[in-house]
mmCIF file of the N, C-alpha and C atoms, coordinates in Angstrom:
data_MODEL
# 
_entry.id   MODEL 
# 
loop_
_atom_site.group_PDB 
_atom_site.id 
_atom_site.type_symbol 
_atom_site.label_atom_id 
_atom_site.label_alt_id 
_atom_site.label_comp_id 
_atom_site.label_asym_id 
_atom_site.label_entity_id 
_atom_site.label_seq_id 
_atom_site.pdbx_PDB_ins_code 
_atom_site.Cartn_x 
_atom_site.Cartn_y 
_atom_site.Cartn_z 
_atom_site.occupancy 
_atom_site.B_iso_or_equiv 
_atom_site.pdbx_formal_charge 
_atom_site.auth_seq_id 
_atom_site.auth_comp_id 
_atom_site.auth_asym_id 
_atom_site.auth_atom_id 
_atom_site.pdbx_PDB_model_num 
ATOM 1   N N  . UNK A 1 1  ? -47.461 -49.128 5.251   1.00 0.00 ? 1  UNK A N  1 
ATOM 2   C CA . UNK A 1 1  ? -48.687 -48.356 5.235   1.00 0.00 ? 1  UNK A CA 1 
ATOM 3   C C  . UNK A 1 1  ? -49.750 -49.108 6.036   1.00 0.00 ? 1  UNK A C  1 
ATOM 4   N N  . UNK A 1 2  ? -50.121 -48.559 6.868   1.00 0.00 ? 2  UNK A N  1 
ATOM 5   C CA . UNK A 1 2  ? -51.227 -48.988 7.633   1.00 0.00 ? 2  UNK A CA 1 
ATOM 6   C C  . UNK A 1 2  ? -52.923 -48.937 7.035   1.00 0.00 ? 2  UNK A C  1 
ATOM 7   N N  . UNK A 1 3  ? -53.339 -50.411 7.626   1.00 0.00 ? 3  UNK A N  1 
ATOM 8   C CA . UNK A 1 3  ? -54.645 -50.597 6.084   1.00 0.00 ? 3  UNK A CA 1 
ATOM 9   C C  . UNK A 1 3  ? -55.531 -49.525 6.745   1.00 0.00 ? 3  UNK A C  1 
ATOM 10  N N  . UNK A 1 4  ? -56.961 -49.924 6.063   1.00 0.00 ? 4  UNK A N  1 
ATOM 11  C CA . UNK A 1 4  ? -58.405 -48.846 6.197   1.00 0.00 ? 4  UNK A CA 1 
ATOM 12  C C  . UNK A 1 4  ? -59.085 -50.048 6.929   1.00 0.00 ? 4  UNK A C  1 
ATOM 13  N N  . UNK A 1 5  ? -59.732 -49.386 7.555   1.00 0.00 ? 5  UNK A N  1 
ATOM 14  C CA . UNK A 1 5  ? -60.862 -50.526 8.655   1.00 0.00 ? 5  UNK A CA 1 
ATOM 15  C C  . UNK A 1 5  ? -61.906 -48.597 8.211   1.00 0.00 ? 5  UNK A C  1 
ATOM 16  N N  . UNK A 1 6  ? -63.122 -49.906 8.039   1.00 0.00 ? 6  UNK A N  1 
ATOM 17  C CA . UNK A 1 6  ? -64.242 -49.083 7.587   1.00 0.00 ? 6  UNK A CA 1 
ATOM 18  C C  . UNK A 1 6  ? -65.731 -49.960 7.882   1.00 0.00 ? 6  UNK A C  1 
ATOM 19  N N  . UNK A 1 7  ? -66.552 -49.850 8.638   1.00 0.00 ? 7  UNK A N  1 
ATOM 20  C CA . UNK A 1 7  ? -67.692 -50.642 9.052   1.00 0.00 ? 7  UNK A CA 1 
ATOM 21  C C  . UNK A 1 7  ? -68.462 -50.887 7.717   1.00 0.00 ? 7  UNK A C  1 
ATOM 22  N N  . UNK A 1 8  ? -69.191 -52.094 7.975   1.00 0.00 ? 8  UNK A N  1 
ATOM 23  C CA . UNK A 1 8  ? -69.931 -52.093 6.753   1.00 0.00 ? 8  UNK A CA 1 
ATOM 24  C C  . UNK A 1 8  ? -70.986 -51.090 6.334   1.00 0.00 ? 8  UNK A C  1 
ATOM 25  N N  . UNK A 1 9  ? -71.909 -51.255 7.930   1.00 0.00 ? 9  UNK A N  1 
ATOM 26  C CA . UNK A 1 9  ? -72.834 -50.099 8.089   1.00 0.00 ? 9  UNK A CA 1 
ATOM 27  C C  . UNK A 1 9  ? -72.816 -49.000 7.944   1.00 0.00 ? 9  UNK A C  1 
ATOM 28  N N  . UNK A 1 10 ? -71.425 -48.522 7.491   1.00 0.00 ? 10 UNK A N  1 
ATOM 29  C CA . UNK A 1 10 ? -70.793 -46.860 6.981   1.00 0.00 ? 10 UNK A CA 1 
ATOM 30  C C  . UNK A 1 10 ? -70.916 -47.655 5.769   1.00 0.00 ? 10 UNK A C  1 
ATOM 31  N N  . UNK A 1 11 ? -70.274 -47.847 5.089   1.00 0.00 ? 11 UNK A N  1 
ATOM 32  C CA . UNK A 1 11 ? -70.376 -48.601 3.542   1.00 0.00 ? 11 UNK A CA 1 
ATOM 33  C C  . UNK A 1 11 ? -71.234 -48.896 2.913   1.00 0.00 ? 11 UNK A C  1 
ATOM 34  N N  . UNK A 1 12 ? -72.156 -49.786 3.490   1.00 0.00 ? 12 UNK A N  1 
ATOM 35  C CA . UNK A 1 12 ? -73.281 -49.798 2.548   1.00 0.00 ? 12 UNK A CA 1 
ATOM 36  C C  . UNK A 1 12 ? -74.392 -48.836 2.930   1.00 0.00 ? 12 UNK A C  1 
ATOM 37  N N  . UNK A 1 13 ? -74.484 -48.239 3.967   1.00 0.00 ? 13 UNK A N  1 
ATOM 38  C CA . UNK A 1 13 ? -75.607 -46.756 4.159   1.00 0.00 ? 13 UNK A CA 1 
ATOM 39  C C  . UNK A 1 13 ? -76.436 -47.203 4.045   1.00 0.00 ? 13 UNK A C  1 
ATOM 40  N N  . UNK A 1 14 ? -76.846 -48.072 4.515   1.00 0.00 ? 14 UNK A N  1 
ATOM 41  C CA . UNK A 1 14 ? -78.653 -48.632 4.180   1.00 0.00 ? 14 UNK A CA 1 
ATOM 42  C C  . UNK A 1 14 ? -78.647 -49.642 3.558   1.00 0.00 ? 14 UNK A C  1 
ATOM 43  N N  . UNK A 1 15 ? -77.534 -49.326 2.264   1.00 0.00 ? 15 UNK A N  1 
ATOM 44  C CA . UNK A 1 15 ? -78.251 -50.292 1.112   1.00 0.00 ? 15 UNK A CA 1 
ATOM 45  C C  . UNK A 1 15 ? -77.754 -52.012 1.284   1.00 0.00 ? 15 UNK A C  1 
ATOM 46  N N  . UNK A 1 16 ? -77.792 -52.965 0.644   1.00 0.00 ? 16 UNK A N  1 
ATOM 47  C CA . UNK A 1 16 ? -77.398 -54.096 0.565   1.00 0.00 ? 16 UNK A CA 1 
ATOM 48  C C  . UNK A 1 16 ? -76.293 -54.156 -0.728  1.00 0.00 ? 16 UNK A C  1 
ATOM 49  N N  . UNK A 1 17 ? -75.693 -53.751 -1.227  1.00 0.00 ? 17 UNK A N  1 
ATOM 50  C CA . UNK A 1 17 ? -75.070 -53.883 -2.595  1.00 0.00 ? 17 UNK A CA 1 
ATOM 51  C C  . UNK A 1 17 ? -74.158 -52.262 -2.652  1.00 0.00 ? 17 UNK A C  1 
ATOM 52  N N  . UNK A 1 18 ? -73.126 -53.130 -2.773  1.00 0.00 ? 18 UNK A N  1 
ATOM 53  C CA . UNK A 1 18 ? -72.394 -51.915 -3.286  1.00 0.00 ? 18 UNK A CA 1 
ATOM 54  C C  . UNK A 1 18 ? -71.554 -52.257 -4.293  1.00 0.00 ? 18 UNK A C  1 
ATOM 55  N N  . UNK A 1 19 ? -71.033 -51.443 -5.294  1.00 0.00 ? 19 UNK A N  1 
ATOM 56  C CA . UNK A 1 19 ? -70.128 -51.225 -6.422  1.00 0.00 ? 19 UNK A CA 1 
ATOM 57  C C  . UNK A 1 19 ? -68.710 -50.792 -6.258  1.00 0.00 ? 19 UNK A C  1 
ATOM 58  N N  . UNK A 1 20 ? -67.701 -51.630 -6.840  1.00 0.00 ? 20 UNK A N  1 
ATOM 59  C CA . UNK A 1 20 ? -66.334 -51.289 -6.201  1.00 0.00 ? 20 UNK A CA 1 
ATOM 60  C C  . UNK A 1 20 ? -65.811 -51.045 -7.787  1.00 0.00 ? 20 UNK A C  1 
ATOM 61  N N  . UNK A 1 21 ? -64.772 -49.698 -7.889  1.00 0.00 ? 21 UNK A N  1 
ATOM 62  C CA . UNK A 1 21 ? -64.485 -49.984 -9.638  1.00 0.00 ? 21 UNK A CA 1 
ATOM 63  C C  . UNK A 1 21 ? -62.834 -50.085 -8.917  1.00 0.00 ? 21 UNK A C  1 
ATOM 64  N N  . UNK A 1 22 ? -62.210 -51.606 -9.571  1.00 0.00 ? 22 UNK A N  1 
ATOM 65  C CA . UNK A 1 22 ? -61.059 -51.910 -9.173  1.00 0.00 ? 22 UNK A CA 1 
ATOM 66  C C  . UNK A 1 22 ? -59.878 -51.822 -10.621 1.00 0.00 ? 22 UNK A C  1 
ATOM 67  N N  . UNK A 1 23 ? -59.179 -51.245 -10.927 1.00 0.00 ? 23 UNK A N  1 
ATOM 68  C CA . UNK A 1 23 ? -58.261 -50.780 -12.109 1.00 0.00 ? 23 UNK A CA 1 
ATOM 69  C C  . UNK A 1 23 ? -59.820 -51.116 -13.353 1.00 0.00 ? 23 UNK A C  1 
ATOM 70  N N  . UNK A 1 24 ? -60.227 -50.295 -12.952 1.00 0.00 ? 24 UNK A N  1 
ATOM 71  C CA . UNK A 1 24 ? -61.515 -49.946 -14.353 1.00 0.00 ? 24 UNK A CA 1 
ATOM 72  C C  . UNK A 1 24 ? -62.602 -50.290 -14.156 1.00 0.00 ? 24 UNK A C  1 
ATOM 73  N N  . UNK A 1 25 ? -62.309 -51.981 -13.542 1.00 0.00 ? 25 UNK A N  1 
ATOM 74  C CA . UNK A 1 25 ? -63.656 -52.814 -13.222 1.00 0.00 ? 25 UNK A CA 1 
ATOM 75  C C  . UNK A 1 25 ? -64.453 -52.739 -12.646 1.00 0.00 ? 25 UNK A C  1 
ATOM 76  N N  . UNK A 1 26 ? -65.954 -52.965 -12.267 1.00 0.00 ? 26 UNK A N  1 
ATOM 77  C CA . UNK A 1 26 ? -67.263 -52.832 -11.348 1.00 0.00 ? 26 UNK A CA 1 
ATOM 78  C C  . UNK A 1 26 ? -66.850 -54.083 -10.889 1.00 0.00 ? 26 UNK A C  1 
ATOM 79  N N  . UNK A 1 27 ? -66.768 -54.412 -9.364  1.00 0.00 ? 27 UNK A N  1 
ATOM 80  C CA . UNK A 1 27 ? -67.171 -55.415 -8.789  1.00 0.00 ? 27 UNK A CA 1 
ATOM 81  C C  . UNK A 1 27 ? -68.149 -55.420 -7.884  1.00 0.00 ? 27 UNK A C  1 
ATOM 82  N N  . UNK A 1 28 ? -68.928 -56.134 -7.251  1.00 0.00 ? 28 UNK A N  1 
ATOM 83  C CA . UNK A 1 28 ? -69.952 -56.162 -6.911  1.00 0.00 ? 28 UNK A CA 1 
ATOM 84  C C  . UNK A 1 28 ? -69.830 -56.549 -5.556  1.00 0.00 ? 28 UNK A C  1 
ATOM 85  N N  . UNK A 1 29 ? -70.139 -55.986 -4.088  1.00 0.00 ? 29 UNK A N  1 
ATOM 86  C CA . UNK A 1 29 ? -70.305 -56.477 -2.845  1.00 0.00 ? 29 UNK A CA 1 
ATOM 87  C C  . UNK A 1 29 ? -71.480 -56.498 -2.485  1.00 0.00 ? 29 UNK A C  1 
ATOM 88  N N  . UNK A 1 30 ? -72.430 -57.549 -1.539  1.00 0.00 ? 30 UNK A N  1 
ATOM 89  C CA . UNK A 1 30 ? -73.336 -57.527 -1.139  1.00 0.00 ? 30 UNK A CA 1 
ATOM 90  C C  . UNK A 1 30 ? -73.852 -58.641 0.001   1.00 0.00 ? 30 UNK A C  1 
ATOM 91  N N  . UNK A 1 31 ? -74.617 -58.069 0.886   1.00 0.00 ? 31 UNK A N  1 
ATOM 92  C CA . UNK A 1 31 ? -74.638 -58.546 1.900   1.00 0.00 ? 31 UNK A CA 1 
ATOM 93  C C  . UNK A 1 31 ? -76.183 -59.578 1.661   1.00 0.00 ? 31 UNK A C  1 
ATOM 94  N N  . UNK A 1 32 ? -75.890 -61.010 1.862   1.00 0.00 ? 32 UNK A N  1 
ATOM 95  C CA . UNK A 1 32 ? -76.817 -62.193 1.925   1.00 0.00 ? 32 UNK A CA 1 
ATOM 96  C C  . UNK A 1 32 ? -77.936 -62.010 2.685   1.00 0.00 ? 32 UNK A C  1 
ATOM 97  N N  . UNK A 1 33 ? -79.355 -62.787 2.750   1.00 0.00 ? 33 UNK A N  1 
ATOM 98  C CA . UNK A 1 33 ? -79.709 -63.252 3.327   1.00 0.00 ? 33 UNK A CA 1 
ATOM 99  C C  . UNK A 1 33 ? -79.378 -63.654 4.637   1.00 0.00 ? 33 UNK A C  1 
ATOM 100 N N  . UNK A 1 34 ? -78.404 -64.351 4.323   1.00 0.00 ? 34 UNK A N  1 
ATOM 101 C CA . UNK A 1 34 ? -77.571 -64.694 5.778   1.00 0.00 ? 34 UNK A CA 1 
ATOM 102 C C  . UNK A 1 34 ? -76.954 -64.066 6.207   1.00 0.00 ? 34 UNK A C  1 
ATOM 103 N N  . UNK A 1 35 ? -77.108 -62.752 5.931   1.00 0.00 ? 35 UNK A N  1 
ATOM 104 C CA . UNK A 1 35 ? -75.840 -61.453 6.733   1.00 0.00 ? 35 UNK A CA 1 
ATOM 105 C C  . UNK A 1 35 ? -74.546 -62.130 6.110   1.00 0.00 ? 35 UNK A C  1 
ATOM 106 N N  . UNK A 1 36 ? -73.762 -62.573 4.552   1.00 0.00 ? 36 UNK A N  1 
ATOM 107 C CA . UNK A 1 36 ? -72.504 -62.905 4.696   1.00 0.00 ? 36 UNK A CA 1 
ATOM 108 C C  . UNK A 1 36 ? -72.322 -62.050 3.363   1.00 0.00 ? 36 UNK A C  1 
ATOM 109 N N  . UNK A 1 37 ? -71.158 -61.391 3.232   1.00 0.00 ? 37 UNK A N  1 
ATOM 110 C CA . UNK A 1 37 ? -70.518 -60.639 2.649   1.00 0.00 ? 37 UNK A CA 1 
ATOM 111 C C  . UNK A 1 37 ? -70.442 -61.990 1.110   1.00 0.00 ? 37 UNK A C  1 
ATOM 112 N N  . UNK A 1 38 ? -70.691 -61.210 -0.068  1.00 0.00 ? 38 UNK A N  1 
ATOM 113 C CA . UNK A 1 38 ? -70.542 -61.931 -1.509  1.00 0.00 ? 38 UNK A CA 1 
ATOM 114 C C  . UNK A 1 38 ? -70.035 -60.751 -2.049  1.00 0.00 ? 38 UNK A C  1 
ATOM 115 N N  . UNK A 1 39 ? -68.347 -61.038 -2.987  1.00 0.00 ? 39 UNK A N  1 
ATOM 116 C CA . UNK A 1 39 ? -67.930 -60.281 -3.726  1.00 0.00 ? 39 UNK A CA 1 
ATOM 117 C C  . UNK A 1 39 ? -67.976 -61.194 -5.201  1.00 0.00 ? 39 UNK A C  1 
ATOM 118 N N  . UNK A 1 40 ? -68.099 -60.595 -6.404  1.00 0.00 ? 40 UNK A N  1 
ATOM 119 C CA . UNK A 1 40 ? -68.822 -60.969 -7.768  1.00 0.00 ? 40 UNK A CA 1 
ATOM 120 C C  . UNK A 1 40 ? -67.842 -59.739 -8.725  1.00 0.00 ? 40 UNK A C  1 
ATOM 121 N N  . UNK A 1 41 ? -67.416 -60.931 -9.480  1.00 0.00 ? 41 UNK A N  1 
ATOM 122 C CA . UNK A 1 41 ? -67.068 -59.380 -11.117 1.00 0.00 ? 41 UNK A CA 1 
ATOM 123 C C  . UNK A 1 41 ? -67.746 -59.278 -11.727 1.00 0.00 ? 41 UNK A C  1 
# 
């Protein structure tokens, strides 16, 4: 199966923070200060 390539700038739509629910869970993505991607449970 061939993966998903998806820009961030489609993904987060503006915002800085997005919510991922992974088998139930909220995880948390968000883009730094420093422009660097932080994922968080």
């Amino acid at each position: 199966m061939a993966e998903k390539t998806i820009s961030s700038t489609e993904l987060f739509a503006g915002s800085h923070e997005v919510v991922i629910l992974h088998d139930g869970l909220p995880y948390r993505l968000r883009i730094t200060k420093n422009n660097k991607l932080i994922l968080t449970k």
